[in-house]
RONU-304757 format. One record per residue (C-alpha): residue number from 0; residue in one letter; x, y, z. Coordinates in nm, 3 decimals, always signed. Example, Ala and Ser with C-alpha at 12.3 -4.5 7.8 and 13.67 -1.06 7.14 Angstrom:
BEGIN
+-----+----+---------+---------+---------+
|   i | aa |      c1 |      c2 |      c3 |
+-----+----+---------+---------+---------+
|   0 |  a |  +1.230 |  -0.450 |  +0.780 |
|   1 |  s |  +1.367 |  -0.106 |  +0.714 |
+-----+----+---------+---------+---------+
This chain:
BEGIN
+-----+----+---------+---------+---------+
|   i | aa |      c1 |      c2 |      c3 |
+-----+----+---------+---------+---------+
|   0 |  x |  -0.326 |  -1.544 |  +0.359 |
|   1 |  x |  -0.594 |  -1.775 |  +0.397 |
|   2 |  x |  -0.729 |  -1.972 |  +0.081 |
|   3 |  x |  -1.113 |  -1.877 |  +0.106 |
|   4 |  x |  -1.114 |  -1.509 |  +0.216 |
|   5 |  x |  -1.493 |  -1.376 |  +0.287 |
|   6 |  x |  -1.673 |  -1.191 |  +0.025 |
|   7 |  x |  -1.886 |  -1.074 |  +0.289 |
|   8 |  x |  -1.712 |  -0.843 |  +0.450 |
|   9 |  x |  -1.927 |  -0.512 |  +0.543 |
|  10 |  x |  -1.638 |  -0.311 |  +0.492 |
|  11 |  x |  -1.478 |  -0.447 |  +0.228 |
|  12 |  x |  -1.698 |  -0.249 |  -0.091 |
|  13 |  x |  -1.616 |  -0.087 |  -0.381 |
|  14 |  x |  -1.252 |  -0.132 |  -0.526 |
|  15 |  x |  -1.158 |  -0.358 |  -0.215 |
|  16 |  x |  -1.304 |  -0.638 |  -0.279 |
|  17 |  x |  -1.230 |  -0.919 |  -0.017 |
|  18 |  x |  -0.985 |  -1.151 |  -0.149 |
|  19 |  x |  -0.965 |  -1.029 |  -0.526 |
|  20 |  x |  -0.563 |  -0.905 |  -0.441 |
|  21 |  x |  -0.295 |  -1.177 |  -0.417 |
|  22 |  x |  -0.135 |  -1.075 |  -0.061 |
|  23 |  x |  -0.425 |  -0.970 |  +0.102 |
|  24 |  x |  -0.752 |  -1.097 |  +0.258 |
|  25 |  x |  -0.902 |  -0.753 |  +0.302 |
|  26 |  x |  -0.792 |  -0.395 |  +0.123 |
|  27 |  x |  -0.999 |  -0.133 |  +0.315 |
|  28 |  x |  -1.105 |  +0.228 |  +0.297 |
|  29 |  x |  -1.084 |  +0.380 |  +0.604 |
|  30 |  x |  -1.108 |  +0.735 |  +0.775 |
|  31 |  x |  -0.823 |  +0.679 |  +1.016 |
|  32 |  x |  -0.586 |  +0.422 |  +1.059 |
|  33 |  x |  -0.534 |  +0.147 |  +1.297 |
|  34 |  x |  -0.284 |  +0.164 |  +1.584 |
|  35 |  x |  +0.038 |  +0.070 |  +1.527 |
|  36 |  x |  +0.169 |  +0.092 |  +1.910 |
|  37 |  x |  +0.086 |  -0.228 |  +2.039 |
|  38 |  x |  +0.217 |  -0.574 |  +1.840 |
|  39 |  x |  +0.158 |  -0.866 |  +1.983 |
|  40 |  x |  +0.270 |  -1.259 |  +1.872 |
|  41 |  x |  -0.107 |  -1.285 |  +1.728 |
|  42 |  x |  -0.124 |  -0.891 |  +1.610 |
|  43 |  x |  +0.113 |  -0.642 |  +1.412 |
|  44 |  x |  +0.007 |  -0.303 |  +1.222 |
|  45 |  x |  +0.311 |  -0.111 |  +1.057 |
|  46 |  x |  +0.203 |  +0.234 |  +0.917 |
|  47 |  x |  +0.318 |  +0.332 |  +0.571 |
|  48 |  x |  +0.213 |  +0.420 |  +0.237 |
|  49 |  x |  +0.025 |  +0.253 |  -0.001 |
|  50 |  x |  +0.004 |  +0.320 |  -0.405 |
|  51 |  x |  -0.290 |  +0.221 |  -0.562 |
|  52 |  x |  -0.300 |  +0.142 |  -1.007 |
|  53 |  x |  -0.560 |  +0.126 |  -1.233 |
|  54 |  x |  -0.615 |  +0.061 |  -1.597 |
|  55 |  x |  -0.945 |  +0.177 |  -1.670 |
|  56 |  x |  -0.906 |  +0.128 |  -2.053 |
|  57 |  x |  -0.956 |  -0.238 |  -1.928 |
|  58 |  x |  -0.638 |  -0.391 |  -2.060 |
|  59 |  x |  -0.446 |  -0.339 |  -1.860 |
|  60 |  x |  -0.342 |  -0.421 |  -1.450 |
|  61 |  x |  -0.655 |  -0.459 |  -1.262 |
|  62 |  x |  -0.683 |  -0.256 |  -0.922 |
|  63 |  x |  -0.382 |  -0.314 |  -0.733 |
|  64 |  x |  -0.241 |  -0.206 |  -0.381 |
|  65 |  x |  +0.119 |  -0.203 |  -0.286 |
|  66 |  x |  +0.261 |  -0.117 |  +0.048 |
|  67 |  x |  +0.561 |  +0.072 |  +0.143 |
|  68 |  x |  +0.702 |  +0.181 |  +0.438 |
|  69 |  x |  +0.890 |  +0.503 |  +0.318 |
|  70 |  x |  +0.681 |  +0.759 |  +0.123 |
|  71 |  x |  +0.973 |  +0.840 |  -0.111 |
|  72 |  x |  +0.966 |  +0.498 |  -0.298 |
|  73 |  x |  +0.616 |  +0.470 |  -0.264 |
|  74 |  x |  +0.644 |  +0.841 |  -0.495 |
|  75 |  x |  +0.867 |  +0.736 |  -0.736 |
|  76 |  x |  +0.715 |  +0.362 |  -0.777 |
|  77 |  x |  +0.377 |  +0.532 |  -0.846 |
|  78 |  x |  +0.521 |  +0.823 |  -1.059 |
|  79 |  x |  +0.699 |  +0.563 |  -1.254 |
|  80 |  x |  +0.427 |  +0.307 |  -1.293 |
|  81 |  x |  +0.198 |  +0.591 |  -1.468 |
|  82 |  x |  +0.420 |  +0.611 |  -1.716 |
|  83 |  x |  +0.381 |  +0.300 |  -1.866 |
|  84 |  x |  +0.233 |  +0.283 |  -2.235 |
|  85 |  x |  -0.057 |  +0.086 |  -2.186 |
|  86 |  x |  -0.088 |  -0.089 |  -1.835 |
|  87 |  x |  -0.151 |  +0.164 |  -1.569 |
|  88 |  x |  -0.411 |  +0.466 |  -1.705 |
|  89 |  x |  -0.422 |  +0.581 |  -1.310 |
|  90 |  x |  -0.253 |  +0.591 |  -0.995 |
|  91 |  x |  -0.286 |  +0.711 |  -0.613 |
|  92 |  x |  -0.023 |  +0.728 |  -0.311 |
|  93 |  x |  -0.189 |  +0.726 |  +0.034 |
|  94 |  x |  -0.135 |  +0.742 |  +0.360 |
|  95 |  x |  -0.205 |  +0.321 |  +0.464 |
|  96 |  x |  -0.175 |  +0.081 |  +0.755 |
|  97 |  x |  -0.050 |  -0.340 |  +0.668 |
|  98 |  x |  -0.200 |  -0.541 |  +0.957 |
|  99 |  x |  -0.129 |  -0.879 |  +0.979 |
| 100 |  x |  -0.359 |  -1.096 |  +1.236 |
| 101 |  x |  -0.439 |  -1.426 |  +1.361 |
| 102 |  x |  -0.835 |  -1.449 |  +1.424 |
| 103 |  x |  -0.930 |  -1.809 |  +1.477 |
| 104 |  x |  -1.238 |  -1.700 |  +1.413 |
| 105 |  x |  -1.224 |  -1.613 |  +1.100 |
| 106 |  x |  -0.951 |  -1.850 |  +0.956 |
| 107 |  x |  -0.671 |  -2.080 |  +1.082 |
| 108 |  x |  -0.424 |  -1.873 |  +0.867 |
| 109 |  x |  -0.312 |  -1.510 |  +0.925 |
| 110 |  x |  -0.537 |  -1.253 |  +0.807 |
| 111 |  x |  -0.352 |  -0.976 |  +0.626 |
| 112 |  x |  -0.538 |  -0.625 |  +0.542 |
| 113 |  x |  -0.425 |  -0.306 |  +0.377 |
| 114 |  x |  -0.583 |  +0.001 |  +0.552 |
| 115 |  x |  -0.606 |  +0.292 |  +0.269 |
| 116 |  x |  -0.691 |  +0.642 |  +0.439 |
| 117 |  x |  -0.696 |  +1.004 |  +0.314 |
| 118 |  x |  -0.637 |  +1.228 |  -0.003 |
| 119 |  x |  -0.359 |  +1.105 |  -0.252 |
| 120 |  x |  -0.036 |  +1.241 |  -0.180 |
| 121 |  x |  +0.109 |  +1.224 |  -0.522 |
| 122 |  x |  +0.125 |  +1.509 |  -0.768 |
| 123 |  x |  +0.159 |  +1.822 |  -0.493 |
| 124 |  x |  +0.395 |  +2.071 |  -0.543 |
| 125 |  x |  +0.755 |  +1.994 |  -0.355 |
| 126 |  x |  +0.733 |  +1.618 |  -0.500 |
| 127 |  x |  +1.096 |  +1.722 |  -0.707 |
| 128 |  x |  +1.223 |  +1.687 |  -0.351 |
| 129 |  x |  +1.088 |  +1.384 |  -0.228 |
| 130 |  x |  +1.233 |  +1.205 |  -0.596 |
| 131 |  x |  +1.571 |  +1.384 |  -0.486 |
| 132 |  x |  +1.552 |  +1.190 |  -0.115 |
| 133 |  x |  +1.448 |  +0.913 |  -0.276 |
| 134 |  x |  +1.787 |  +0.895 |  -0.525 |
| 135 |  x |  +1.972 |  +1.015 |  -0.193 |
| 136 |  x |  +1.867 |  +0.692 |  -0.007 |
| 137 |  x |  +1.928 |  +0.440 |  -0.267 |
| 138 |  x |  +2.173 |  +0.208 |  -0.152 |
| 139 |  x |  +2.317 |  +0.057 |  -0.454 |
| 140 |  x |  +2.384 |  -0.309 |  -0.250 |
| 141 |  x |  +2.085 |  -0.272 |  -0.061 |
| 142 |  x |  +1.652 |  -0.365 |  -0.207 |
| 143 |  x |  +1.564 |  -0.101 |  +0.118 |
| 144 |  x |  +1.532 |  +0.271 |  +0.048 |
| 145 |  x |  +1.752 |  +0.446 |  +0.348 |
| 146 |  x |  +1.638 |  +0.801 |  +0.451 |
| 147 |  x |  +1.924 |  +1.028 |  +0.367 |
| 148 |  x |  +2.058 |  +1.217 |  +0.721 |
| 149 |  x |  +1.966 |  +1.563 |  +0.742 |
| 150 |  x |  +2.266 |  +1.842 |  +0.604 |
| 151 |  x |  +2.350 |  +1.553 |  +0.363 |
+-----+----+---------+---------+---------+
């Protein structure tokens, strides 16, 4: 991440302020997300999930994105977070894109942006299964969440 990320950017409006989350230059809003079929030394996108907190009793944690890969942890991480006493008075998961990018243009450093896209996919009916995939794929030696095989 770059140490003077621009406050200028057109798209970046709203609750994604450029540069106002440790981790990354840009948090967007986006209809669709960007391609994730063709990494390059200079260019990678990996699609995921992203959960999104909020305190707006204002003491609490400010607006803050956090990426996963797996939607089951990104579920449980944002189910969990809610239910803290005072910190975290709202939450989101979404569907979201982490691109990290070398633009000489723009920096000398990678550039690193979250792509947020589409309706939250938290609270829906059928979540009791996704926590019960999630506590199937725990690994208890393992920090990564491993998709339980199917009949298992």
């Amino acid at each position: 991440m770059n140490d003077g990320p621009s406050t200028t950017c057109a798209s970046c409006h709203g609750w994604t302020f450029a540069g106002q989350q440790p981790g990354y230059d840009h948090i967007h809003a986006v209809p669709s997300l960007p391609d994730d079929s063709r990494d390059t030394d200079t260019h990678h996108v990996i699609h995921g999930y992203a959960v999104g907190f909020s305190n707006t009793e204002g003491d609490g944690l400010p607006q803050t994105w956090i990426f996963f890969e797996d939607l089951e942890p990104a579920i449980v991480f944002g189910r969990a977070g809610r239910m803290s006493v005072r910190d975290i008075s709202g939450y989101g998961v979404y569907t979201a894109a982490r691109e990290v990018r070398f633009d000489p243009a723009e920096s000398d450093d990678e550039i690193t942006t979250l792509f947020v896209s589409g309706r939250p996919l938290d609270r829906r009916p059928g979540e009791n299964e996704i926590f019960a995939r999630w506590a199937r794929g725990v690994q208890l030696k393992s920090a990564y969440y491993e998709p339980p095989q199917l009949g298992h």
